[in-house]
Steps between C-alpha positions, in 0.01 A plus 500: 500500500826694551639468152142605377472819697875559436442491097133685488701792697794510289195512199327718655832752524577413134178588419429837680757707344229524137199545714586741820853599444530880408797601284621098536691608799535174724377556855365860451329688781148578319227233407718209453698478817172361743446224254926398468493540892255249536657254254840535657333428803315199401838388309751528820240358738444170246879445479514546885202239529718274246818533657323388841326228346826349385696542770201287707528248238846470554481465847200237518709316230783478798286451788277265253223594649160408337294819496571802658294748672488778177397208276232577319309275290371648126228320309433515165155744591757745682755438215236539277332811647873702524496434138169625418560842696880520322296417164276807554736722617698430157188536327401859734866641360465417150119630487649833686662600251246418237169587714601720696507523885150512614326220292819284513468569927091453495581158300749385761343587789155345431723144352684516831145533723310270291766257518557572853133368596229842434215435354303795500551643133423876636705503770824361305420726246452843695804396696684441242408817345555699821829366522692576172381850537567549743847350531511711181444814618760429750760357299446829302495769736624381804790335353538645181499204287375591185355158330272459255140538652301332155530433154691696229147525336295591771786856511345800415654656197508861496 
């Protein structure tokens, strides 16, 4: 799970210098620096987790010990399920840039509740609404990130 979260972060870097990166300077202070900050994060805190994880495999392998106390046991519905969220989010970052922020957000959101269990149609649907514009509207003027809210189309041409 290391080596996935390790490789979707290094994509995800890769990746955000075409979408967020003004004047393709690595790193910069204005909207692309919250989004790097948080994949640098997630990066150094899944090779910490897989630097631990080996270094308790090498010691159970000298103790040989049979199962340790941070086992954990993954079935194929959890394996499956971590794929199906990676899946969308893949999915969610190539419809970005196509889509547009808000729909591609009102899409993920009501997947990820849907999926999660809801059942009522209106309330996944106003939340999911509710949700992507507001994040939106924070993104955009409490951070400054300036993303693409909709369409190219849907632009008013003046």
């Amino acid at each position: 799970m290391s080596l996935l979260l390790i490789a979707l972060s290094l994509v995800g870097l890769w990746v955000s210098k075409s979408e967020l990166r003004s004047g393709g300077t690595p790193f910069a202070s204005g909207e692309a620096m919250l989004p790097e900050l948080a994949l640098c994060l997630i990066l150094g805190l899944s090779i910490l987790n897989l630097v631990r994880g080996l270094m308790a495999r090498a010691d159970k392998a000298k103790t040989m010990d049979v199962g340790a106390e941070i086992d954990v046991a993954i079935a194929a519905p959890q394996i499956a399920a971590i794929l199906f969220v990676c899946g969308l989010m893949v999915a969610y970052s190539l419809a970005f840039t196509v889509i547009g922020y808000i729909p591609a957000s009102i899409v993920l959101l009501a997947v990820l509740m849907a999926s999660a269990g809801g059942r009522n149609k209106m309330a996944i649907s106003l939340v999911s609404v509710l949700v992507a514009i507001v994040l939106y509207l924070g993104l955009r003027y409490g951070l400054g990130v300036h993303a693409k809210a909709f369409p190219e189309f849907l632009a008013l041409k003046g």
